[in-house]
C-alpha positions as CSV (number, residue, x, y, z in Angstrom):
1,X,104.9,119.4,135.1
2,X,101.5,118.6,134.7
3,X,101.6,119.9,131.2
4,X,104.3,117.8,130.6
5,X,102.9,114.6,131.9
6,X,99.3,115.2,129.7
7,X,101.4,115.8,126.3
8,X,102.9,112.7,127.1
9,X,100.3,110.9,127.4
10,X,98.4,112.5,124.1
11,X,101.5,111.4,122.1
12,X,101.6,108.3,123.6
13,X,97.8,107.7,122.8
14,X,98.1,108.9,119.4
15,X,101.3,106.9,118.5
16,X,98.6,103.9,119.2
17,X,95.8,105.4,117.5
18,X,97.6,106.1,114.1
19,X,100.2,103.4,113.9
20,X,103.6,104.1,112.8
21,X,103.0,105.8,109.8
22,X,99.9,107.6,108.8
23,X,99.1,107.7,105.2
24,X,96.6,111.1,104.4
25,X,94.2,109.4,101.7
26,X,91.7,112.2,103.2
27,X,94.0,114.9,101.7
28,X,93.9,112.9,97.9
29,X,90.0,112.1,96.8
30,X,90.4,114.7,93.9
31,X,92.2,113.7,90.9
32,X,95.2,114.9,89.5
33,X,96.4,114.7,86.1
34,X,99.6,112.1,85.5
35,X,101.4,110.4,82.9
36,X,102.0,106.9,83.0
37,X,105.9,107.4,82.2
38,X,106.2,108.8,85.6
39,X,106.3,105.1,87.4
40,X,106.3,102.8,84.0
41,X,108.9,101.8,81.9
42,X,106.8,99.7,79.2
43,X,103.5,98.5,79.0
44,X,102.0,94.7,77.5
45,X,99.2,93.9,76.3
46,X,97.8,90.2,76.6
47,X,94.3,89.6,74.4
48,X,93.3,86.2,76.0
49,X,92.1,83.6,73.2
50,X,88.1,83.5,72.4
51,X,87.2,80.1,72.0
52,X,84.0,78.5,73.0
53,X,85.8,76.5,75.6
54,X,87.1,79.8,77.6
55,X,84.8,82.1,77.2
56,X,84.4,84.6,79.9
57,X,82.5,86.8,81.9
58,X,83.2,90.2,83.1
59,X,83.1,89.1,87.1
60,X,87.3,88.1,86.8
61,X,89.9,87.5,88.7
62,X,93.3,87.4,87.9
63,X,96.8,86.1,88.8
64,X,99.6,86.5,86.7
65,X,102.5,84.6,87.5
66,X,106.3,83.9,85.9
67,X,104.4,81.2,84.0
68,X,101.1,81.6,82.8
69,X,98.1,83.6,84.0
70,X,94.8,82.4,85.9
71,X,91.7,83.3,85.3
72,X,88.8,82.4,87.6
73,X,85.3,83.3,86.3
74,X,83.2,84.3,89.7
75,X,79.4,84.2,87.5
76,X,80.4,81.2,86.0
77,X,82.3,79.8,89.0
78,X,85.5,77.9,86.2
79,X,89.0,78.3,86.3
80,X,91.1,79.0,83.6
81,X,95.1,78.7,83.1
82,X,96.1,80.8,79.7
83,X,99.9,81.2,78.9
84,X,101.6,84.8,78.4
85,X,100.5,85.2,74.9
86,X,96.8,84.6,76.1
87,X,96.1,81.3,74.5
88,X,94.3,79.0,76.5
89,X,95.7,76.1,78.3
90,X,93.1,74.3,80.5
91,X,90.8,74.8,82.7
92,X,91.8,73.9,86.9
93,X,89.5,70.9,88.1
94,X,85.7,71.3,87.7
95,X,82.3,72.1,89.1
96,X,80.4,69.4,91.3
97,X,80.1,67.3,94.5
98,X,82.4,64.5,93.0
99,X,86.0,63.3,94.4
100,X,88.5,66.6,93.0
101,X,85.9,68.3,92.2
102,X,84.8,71.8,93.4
103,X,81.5,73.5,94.9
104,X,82.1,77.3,95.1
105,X,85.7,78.7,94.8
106,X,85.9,82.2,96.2
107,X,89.1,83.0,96.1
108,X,92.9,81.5,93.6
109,X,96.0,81.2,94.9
110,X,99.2,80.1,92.5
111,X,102.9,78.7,93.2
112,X,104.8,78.6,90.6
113,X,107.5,76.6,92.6
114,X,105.2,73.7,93.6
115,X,103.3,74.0,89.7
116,X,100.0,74.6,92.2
117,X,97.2,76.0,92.0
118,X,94.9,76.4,95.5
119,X,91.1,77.0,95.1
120,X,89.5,78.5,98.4
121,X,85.9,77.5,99.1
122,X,84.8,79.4,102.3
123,X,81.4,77.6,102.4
124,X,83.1,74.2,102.6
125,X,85.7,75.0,104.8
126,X,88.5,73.7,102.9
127,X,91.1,74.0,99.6
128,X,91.1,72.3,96.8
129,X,95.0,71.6,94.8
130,X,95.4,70.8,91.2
131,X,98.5,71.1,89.4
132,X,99.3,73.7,86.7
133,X,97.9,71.1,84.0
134,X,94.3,70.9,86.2
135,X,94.7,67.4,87.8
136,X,93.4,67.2,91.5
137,X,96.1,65.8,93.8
138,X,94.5,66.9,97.6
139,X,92.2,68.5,99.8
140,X,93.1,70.6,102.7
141,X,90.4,70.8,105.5
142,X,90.9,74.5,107.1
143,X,88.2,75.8,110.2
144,X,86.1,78.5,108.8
145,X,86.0,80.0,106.3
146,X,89.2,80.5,104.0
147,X,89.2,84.0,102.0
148,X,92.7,84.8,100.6
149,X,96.1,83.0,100.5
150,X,99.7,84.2,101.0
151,X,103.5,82.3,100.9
152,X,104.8,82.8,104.3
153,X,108.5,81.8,104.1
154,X,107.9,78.0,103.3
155,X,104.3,78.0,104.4
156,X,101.3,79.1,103.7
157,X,99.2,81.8,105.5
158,X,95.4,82.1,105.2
159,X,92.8,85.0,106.2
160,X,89.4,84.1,106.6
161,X,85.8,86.0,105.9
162,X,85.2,88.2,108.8
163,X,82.0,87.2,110.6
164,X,80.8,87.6,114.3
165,X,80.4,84.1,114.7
166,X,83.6,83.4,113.4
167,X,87.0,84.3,116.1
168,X,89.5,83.2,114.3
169,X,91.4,85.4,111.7
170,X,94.4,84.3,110.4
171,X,95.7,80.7,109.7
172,X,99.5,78.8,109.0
173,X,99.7,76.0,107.6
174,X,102.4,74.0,105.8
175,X,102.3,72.7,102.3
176,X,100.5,69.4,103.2
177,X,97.9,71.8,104.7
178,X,98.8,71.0,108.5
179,X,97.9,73.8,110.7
180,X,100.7,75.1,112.6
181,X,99.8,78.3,114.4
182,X,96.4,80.1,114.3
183,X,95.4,83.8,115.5
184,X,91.8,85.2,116.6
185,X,90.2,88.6,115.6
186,X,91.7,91.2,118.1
187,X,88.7,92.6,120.1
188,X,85.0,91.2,120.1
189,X,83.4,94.6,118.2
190,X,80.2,93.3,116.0
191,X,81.3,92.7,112.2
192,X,79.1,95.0,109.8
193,X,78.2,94.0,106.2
194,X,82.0,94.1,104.1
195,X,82.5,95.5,100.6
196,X,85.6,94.2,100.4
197,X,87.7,91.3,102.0
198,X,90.7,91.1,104.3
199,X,93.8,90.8,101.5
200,X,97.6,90.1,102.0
201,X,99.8,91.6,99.4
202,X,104.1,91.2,99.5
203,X,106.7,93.7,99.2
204,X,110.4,93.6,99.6
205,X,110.0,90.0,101.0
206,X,107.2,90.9,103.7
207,X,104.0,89.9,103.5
208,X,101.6,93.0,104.4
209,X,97.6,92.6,105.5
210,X,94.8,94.2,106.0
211,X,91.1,93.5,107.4
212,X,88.5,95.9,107.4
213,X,88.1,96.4,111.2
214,X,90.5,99.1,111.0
215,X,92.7,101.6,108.8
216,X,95.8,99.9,109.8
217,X,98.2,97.8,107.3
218,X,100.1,95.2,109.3
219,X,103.3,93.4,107.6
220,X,103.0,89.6,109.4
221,X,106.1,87.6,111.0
222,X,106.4,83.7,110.2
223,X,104.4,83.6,114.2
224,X,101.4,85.3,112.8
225,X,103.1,88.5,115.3
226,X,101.5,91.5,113.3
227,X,103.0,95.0,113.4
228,X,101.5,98.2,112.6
229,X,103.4,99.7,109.6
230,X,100.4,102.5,108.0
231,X,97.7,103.7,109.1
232,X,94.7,105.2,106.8
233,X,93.2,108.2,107.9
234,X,90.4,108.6,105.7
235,X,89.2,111.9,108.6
236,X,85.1,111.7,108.6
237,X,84.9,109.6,105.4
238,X,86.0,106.1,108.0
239,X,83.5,103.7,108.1
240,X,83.2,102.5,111.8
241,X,84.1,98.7,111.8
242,X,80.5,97.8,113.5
243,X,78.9,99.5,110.5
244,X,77.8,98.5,107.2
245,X,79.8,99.4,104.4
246,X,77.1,98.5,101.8
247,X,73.9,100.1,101.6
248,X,72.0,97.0,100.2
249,X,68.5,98.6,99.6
250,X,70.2,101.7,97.7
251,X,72.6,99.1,95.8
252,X,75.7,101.5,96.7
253,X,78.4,102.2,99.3
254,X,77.1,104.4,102.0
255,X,77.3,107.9,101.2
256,X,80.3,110.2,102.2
257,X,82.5,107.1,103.4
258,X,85.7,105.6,101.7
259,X,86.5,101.8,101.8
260,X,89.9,101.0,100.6
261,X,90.3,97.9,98.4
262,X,93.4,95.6,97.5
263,X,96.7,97.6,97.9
264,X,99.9,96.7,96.2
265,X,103.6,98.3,96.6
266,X,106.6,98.4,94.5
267,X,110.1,100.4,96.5
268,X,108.6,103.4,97.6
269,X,105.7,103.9,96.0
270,X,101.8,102.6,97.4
271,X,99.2,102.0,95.7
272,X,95.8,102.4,97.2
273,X,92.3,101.3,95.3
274,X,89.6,102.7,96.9
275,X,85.6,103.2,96.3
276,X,82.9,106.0,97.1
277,X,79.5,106.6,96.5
278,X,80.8,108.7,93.6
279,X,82.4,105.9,92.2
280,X,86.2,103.6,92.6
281,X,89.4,105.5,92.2
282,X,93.3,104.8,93.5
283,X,95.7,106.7,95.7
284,X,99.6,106.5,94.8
285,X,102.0,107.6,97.9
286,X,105.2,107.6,98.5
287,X,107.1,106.8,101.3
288,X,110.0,108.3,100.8
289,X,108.7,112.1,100.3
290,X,105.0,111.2,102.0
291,X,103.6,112.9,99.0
292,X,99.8,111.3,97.9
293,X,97.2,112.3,95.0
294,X,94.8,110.2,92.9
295,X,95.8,110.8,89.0
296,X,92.6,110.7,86.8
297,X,91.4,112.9,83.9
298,X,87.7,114.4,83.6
299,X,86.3,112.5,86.3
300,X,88.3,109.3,85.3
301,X,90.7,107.2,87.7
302,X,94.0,106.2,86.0
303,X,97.0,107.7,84.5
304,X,97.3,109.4,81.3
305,X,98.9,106.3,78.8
306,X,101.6,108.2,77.1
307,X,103.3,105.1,76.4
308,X,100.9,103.3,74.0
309,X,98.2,105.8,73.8
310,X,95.6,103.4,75.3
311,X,93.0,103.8,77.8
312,X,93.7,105.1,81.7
313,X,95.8,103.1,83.2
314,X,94.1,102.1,86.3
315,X,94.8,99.8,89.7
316,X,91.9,97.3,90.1
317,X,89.5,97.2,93.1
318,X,86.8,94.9,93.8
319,X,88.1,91.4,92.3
320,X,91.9,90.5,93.0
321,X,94.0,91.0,89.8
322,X,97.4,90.9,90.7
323,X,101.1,89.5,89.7
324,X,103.4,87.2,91.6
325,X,106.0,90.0,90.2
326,X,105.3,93.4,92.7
327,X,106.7,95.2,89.5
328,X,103.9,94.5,87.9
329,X,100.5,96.3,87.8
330,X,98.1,94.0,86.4
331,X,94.8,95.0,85.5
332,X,91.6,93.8,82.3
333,X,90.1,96.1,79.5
334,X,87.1,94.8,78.8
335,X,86.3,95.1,75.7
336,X,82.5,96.3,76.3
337,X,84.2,99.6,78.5
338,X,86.1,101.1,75.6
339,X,83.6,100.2,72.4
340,X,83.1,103.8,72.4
341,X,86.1,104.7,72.2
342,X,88.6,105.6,69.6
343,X,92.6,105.8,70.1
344,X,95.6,107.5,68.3
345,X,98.1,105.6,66.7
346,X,100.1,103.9,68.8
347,X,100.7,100.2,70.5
348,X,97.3,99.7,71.9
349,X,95.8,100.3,68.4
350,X,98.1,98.0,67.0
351,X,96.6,95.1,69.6
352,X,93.0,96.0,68.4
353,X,93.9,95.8,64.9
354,X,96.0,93.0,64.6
355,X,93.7,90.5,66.8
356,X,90.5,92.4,65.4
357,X,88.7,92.7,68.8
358,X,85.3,93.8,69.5
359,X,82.7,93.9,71.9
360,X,82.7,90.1,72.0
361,X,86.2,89.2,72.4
362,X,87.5,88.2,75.6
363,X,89.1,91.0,77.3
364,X,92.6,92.5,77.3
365,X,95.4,91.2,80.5
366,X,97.5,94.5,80.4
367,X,100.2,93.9,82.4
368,X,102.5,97.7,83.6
369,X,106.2,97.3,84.2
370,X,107.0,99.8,86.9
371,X,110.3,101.6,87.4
């Protein structure tokens, strides 16, 4: 009986301790070689326009929606709305202390209902709205520090930079920018130094999110109710939440330890950026057959690009580069990472050709259609 009663209690504690499902990364850091036909149907390529008045840096991010794509330049702190053929529109608001005017976006959010674009300045403690063409219509005032923006039914839900001073966590608010519901950080544990940020991302109508206090992904309710749907286990290679990820007088993550970056998810399939000392990689798993690797060649992340014989096809970490569409993997070739290369015949060569690209182009949106 007494047997009984302590296995009981051991499940019970370890039902708490790795959520409802546990996802091995641990068991996937070495890569495996895998086409990109496997989980794509097609591949496009979008060479953005190189003009003087959009030139860019290679600190991006990226949102691709139905419409048009965003760009926002994090060194050079612009905006930039291109359409699907990569030829620049306009740029969204501008720099300064002026009325509509922005100090320090750290974060883009776009709704293609509303023709809105949301710029997130977590210094200022507030969100600046333009419209699709760049015109400033509001300002909405938020406490602390806004990182990353999700639709939530008809709302809109916010996460905000992790910091011990700071208790709250998550934020709803309507589309005027009224708060309607807000939810503090779960425990008081000290916050170390982050690599990456907290990050929503949707899938099959749910909104899923992640901090880096833990290994668990939550999918959110229109309350701000979270429920634990994955949890990591990266074994030995965690990073504790009250430590630093960042080793800043090496310049490097600390050494032996995993940090998992943006996730995305498209019917059963997962897919799981994530960075080491040894450099930044991606997990696919499947939750259907609970299968996980990391495809890569020679050292390389990314799949092998039987489709259009270009470069690996890899899931972006660091910066967000995403797609309102979750069949869509979205991710930049910059042109300065493949000048060394050369490539087969095939419809990436066609690209380089026909636009005559080089090291100073802009770079390459190439946007994966998944199965």
């Amino acid at each position: 009986m007494k047997k009984l009663f302590l296995l009981s209690l051991f499940v019970g504690f370890s039902l708490s301790i790795f959520g409802q499902e546990t996802i091995p990364l641990k068991d996937a850091l070495s890569l495996t070689e895998c086409r990109v036909s496997e989980y794509a149907s097609s591949i496009e390529y979008i060479p953005l326009e190189n003009s003087e008045e959009c030139l860019l840096s290679t600190e991006l991010e990226v949102v691709a929606t139905f419409q048009c794509i965003f760009i926002r330049d994090a060194k050079e702190n612009m905006i930039y709305r291109f359409d699907k053929n990569g030829t620049f529109l306009n740029c969204i608001g501008k720099r300064g202390q002026g009325p509509g005017e922005y100090n320090h976006v750290f974060g883009i959010y776009a709704d293609d209902a509303s023709r809105e674009c949301f710029l997130l300045e977590p210094y200022s403690n507030r969100i600046n709205v333009y419209d699709y063409n760049g015109i400033f219509k509001r300002i909405i005032h938020v406490k602390n520090a806004p990182n990353r923006m999700a639709k939530l039914g008809n709302d809109y839900i916010l996460n905000h930079i992790l910091m011990n001073y700071n208790k709250y966590e998550l934020t709803l608010i309507d589309s005027k920018g009224k708060i309607i519901k807000q939810s503090n950080r779960e425990g008081n544990q000290k916050v170390g130094l982050s690599f990456f940020s907290p990050f929503f991302y949707t899938s099959g109508g749910n909104v899923f999110y992640k901090n880096y206090l833990s290994e668990y992904i939550y999918v959110l309710n229109e309350n701000l109710k979270r429920k634990k749907m994955y949890w990591i286990d990266l074994g030995r290679k965690a990073i504790n939440s009250e430590e630093d990820q960042y080793n800043l007088k090496m310049g490097s993550l600390n050494k032996g330890k995993v940090v998992v970056s943006t996730l995305s998810s498209y019917k059963n399939n997962l897919f799981l950026p994530y960075a080491h000392d040894k450099g930044r990689f991606f997990a696919v798993y499947n939750t259907t057959n609970k299968k996980i690797f990391s495809p890569g060649v020679n050292g390389k992340s990314g799949f092998i690009d039987d489709l259009t014989n270009g470069p690996l096809v890899n899931v972006p970490y660091g910066y967000l580069v995403t797609s309102t569409q979750e069949s869509q993997l979205v991710s930049v070739i910059h042109m300065t990472d493949i000048a060394d290369e050369s490539f087969p015949d095939g419809k990436f060569k066609q690209v380089l050709d026909e636009y005559q690209l080089n090291e100073d182009s802009n770079p390459i949106i190439r946007i994966v259609n998944l199965k």
